[in-house]
C-alpha positions, -999 to 999 in steps of 0.1 A, spaced: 0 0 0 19 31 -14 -2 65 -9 2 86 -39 -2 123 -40 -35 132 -59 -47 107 -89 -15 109 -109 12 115 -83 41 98 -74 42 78 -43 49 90 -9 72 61 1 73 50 36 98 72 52 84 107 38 48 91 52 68 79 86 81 118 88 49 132 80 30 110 112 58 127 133 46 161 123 24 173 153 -2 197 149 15 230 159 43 218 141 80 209 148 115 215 144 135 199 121 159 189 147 135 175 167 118 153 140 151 140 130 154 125 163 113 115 161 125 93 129 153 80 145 173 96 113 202 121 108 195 159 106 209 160 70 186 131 56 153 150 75 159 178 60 161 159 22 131 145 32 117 177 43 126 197 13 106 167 -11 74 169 11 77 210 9 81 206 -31 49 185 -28 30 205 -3 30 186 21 45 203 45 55 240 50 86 253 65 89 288 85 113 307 107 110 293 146 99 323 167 120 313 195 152 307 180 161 322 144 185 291 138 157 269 139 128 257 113 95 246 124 79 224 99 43 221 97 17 201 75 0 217 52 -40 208 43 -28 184 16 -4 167 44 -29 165 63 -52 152 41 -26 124 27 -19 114 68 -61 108 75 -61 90 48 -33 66 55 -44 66 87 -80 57 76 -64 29 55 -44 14 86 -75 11 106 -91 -12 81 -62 -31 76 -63 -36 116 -96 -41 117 -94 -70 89 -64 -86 110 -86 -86 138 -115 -104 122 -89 -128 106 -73 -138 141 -96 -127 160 -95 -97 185 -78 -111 219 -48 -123 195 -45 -93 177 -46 -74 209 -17 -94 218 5 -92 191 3 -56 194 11 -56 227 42 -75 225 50 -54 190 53 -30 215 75 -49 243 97 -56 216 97 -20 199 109 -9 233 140 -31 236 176 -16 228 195 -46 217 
């Protein structure tokens, strides 16, 4: 499942959809969701600059510190995240049905354990 921008677009790819889930609402820094992915500062801000030339996402000056950029989803991000998101939940849903809902509760449970282990 590759979201696409619009009819014709090219696909989002799972990293440029991974960034824009990190974006909050009231926006971040770039900094910040470099860390959030887990990614270097240099490769967010590649990413950053694809989603902008998408529009995506929008990029402004942070009011707190002039070194900084606060990077914000635009209505077409947003748009593109609901949707995916919209998607997920089905695909959850059908898992659920499929192995039924106390085993799917606990595979995402230890998903989790196992997301938080540093090996």
């Amino acid at each position: 499942m590759e979201p696409r921008l619009g009819s014709a677009g090219r696909a989002i790819g799972v990293r440029r959809l991974r960034v824009l889930q990190l974006i909050p609402r009231e926006g971040a820094r770039q900094t910040e969701l470099a860390s959030r992915a887990l990614i270097t500062k240099q490769a967010l801000s590649e990413i950053v600059d694809t989603l902008e030339a998408d529009g995506l996402v929008s990029r402004k000056p942070d009011p707190l510190d002039g070194r900084a950029w606060l990077v914000s989803l635009s209505r077409q991000g947003e748009l593109v995240t609901t949707s995916f998101d919209r998607a997920m939940e089905t695909v959850e849903a059908d898992l659920a049905r499929s192995v039924g809902a106390q085993d799917y509760e606990t595979f995402k449970r230890v998903l989790r354990q196992l997301g938080r282990l540093e090996i």
